[in-house]
N, C-alpha and C positions, 0 to 999 in steps of 0.2 A: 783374455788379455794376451796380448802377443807378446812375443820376447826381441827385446829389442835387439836389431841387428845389427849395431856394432859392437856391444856385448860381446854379440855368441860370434860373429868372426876373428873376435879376441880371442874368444875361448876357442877357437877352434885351432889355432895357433899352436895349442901345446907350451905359451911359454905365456903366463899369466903375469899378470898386475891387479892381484884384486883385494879388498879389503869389504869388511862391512861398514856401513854407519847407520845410525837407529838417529831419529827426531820424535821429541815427546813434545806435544803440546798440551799446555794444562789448560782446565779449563776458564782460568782466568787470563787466556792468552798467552801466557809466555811460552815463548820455543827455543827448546833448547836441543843442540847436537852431538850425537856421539860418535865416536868411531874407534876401531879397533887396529888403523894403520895410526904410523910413530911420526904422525906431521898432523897437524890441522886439515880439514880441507871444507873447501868453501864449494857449498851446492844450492843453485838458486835464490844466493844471496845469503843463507842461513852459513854459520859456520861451524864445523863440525869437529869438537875436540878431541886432541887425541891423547889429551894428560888425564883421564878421568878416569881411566879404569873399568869401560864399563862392556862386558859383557854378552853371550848370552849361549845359552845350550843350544840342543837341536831342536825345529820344531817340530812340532806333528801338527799334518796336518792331510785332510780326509775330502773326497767330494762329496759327501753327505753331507747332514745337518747336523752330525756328531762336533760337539764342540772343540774347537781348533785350542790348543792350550799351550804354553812354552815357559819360559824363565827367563828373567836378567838378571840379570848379575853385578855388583860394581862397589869401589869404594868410597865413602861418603868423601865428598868434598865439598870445602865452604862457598867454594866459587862456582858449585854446580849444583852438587846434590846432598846440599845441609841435612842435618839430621833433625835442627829447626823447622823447616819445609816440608819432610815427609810426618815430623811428628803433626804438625799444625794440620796435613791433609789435603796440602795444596798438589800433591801429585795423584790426590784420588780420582779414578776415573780419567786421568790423563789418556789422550790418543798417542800412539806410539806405532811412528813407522819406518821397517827396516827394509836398507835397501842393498842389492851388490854392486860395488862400485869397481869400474876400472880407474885407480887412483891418478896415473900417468896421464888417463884423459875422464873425465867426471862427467863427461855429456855421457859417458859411455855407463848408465846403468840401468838396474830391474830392480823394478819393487819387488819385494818377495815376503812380505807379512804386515800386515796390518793389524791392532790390537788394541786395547785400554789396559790400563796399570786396573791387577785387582790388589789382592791382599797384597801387603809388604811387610816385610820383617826385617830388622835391623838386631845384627849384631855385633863384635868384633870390628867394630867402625867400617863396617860394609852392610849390603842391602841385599835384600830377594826381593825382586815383586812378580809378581804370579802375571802372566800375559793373557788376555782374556784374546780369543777370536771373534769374528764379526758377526759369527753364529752363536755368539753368545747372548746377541739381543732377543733372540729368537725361544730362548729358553725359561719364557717366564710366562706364567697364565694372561689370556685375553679374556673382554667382554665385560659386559658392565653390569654389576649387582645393584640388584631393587631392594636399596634398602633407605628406613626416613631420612636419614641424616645426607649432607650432600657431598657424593666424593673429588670435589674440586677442588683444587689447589685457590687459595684466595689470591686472586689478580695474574691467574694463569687464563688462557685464552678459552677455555671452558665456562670459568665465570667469568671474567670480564669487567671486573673491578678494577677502576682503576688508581691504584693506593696514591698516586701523586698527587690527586684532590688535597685541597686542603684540610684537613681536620681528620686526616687516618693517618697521618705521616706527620712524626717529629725529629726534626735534626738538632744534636745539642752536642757540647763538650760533657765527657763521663767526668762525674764529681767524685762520687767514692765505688772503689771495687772493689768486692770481697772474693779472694779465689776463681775469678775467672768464671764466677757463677751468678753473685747478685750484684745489682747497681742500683744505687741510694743518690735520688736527688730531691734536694730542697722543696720544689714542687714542680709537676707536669700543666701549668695552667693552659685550661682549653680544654683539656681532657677526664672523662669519669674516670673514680676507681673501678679498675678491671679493665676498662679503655684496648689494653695490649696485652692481654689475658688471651693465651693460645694466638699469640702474632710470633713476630718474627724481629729480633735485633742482627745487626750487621755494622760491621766497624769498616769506617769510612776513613780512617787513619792510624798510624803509629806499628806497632809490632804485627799485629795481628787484622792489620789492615785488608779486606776482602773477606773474613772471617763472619760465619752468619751461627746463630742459633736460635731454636724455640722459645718463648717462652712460657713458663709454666703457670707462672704471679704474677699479677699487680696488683696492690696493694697499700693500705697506709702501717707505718710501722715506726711507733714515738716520734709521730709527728713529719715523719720523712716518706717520699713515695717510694716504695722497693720494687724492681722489676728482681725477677729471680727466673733462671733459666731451669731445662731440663737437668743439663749438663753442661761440664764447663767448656768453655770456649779454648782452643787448642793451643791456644799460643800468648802471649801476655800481654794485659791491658793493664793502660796506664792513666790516672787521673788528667784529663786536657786532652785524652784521644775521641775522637769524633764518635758520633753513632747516632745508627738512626735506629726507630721503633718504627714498626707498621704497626698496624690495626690486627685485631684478633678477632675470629672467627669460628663458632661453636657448631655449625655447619648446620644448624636450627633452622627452618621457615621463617622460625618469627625474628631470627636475627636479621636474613636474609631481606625479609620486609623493610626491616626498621632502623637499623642501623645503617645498610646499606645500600635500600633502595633499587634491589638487586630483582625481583622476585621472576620476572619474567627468563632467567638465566639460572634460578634454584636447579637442580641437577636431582638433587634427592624426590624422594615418593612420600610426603609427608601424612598421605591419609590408609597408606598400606596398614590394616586390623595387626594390631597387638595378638600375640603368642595365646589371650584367654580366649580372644574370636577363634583361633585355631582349636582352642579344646571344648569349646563349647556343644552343646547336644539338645534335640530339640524337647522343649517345656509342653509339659501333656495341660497345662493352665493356660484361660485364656484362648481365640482364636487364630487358628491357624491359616490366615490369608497370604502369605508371600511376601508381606509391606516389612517395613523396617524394622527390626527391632529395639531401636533406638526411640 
């Protein structure tokens, strides 16, 4: 990547005009700007504030594949970077890219880091979030394990389900919620118990709108159907906010067959010998031809 050249005949000048600004995009789309000069500035349409406080150290950074890593820095604000927002997780995995700007003229800059929000910590009404590098995708096991069960995401482009069908998918108002964990309604008709047993809820409105979690139950419970998650959901739901359930998935052949009519896109090895075929030794009873043991 070249360095752009009205930039560096800026810089060559000896008498600077520069500032940084960082853009974070989440991955629910919003993007948002920062910058460390004492005015706004507006780049490519995005606008880039400069009341926010935000940050950031030096970075390191290598031509290897050693992982590129750095820090931001900044103080929570309600109109940028609520403590709501990072609690709830909506900056997790965020992309984040910083750029040097000649502020007096804004055509005039270079990217100079590219990154994802990792861990963040909140303290003292301000934030750390850990800056991942783009070699950071690189640093995790490849290749695909032989094993029964199937390691596809349900209605990810490996399986190929597709949950919009009618009758794996329920949209409805949440009637009762308990902690952010279980949802109690009157009944799910159309669907068995278990139906959304290992699926997926995601809130389609109100606080915690965009918001997704596992879930763990479904079930009947004094007469009411209880969906029950792993863990709570990040942010607060409220009875009359939207939600939908998908379809759950045991990642089974035989669910794969039957439920979903999937089989030709099964991903798992469902006839790989069990661990006793592994210790077994051969029997001095009976003949010993080669044929099945079965």
């Amino acid at each position: 990547m070249s360095f752009h050249s009205g930039l560096k005949a800026h810089l060559d000048t000896g008498a600077t005009t520069l500032c940084h600004a960082w853009q974070i995009r989440r991955v629910d789309g919003v993007v948002l700007g920062f910058t460390d000069h004492d005015l706004d500035l507006n780049l490519g349409g995005v606008v880039y504030r400069a009341d926010t406080g935000l940050s950031a150290t030096a970075l390191q950074q290598g031509t290897g594949l050693a992982v590129d890593n750095s820090e931001a820095l900044g103080a929570l604000s309600d109109a940028a970077l609520s403590e709501a927002d990072i609690e709830a997780g909506r900056f997790d995995a965020a992309e984040l890219t910083a750029w040097l700007v000649n502020w007096a003229d804004t055509d005039q800059r270079q990217l100079v880091f590219r990154a994802t929000l990792g861990e963040i910590r909140r303290a003292g009404g301000a934030f750390h979030a850990e800056l991942r590098g783009l070699t950071e995708a690189l640093n995790r096991p490849l290749g695909r394990v032989y094993q029964k069960p199937c390691p596809a995401v349900l209605g990810d482009a490996a399986c190929g389900v597709n949950l919009a069908v009618p009758g794996y998918r329920s949209e409805r108002p949440v009637e009762v919620v308990d902690a952010r964990l279980t949802f109690s309604f009157e009944s799910l008709p159309g669907f068995d118990i278990g139906w959304f047993q290992r699926g997926r809820v995601e809130l389609l409105s109100g606080e915690a709108k965009g918001l997704s979690g596992a879930i763990k139950r479904d079930r009947f419970i004094d007469g009411r159907r209880v969906i029950e998650l792993w863990q709570p959901l990040r942010a607060a739901v409220a009875p009359g906010d939207m939600i939908r359930l998908d379809a759950g998935c045991d990642k089974r052949f035989e669910t794969c067959r039957l439920k979903f009519n999937n089989v030709l896109n099964f991903r798992g090895f469902p006839d790989i010998p069990g661990e006793d075929w592994m210790l077994a030794y051969p029997s001095g009873d009976g003949a010993a031809t080669g044929g099945s043991r079965r």
